[in-house]
N, C-alpha and C positions, 0 to 999 in steps of 0.2 A: 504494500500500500504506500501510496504516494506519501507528500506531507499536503499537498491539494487535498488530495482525497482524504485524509485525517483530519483535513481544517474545515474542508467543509459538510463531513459526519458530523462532526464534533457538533459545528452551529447548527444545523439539521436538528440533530437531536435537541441538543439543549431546548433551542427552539418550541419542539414540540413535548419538553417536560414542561420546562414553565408555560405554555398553554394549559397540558392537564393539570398543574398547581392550580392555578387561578379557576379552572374548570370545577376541579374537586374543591374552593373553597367555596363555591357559589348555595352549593347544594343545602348546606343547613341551614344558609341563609334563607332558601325562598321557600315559599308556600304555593298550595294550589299547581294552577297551568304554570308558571312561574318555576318552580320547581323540575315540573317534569322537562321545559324546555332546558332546566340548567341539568339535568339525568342523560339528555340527548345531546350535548355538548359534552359533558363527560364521555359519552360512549363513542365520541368523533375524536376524542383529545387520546383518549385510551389507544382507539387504533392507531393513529398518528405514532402515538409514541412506542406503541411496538412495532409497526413498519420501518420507524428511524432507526432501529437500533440492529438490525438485519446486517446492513452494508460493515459493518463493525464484524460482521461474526462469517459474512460471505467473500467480502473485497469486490462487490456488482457494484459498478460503476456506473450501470444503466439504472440500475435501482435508484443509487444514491441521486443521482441525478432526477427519477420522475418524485420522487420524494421531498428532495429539497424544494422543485416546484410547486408540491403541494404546500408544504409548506411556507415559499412565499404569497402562493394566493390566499393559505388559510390568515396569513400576518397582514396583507394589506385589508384583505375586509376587516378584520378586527381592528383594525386601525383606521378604518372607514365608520366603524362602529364607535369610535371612540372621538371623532368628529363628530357624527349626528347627537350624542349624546353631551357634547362640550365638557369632557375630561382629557385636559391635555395629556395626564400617565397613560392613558387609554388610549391615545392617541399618537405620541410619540416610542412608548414602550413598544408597540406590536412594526410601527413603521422604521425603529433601529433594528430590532429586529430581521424584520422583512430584507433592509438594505444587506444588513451582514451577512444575510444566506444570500442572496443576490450575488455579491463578491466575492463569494465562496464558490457559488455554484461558476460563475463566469472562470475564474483560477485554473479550478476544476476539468473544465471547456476546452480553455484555451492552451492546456500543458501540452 
């Protein structure tokens, strides 16, 4: 494995545990439909974060790569969400983010 490919596993991943962090802290919080839509973010954050962690254990390069995309697009909508809601953490967190797998993945790319 490259150091490309280590740097941009590594953000991939990371990436998509702090999504399920914040996924799993949602849950006690809400109630009602509230609730179950934050049980359905869980179970997108969960997969996310077990598909991240593959290219670590296989060296797929194609993997790493359709992954990291998911997980740019799952980081700029959240960060889109975090606009419509006017919380700049919300907003800047998911979109540094996003950039960092971006740079990773482009690295990645272009070795």
């Amino acid at each position: 494995m490259t150091t490309s490919f280590l740097v941009c596993a590594t953000v991939t991943a990371v990436s998509a545990f702090v999504s399920l962090g914040f996924s799993i802290a949602s849950v006690p919080r809400a109630n009602g439909q509230v609730r179950t839509l934050a049980l359905y973010t869980c179970a997108r954050s969960i997969a996310f974060a077990i598909i991240s962690v593959v290219p670590f254990a296989t060296g797929w390069s194609l993997w790493l790569e359709a992954v990291a995309v998911g997980m740019i697009i799952l980081q700029v909508l959240d960060a889109g969400v975090g606009v419509a809601i006017r919380d700049r953490m919300k907003t800047f967190g998911p979109a540094v983010m996003a950039a960092a797998n971006l740079a990773a993945l482009v690295w990645l790319i272009s070795r």
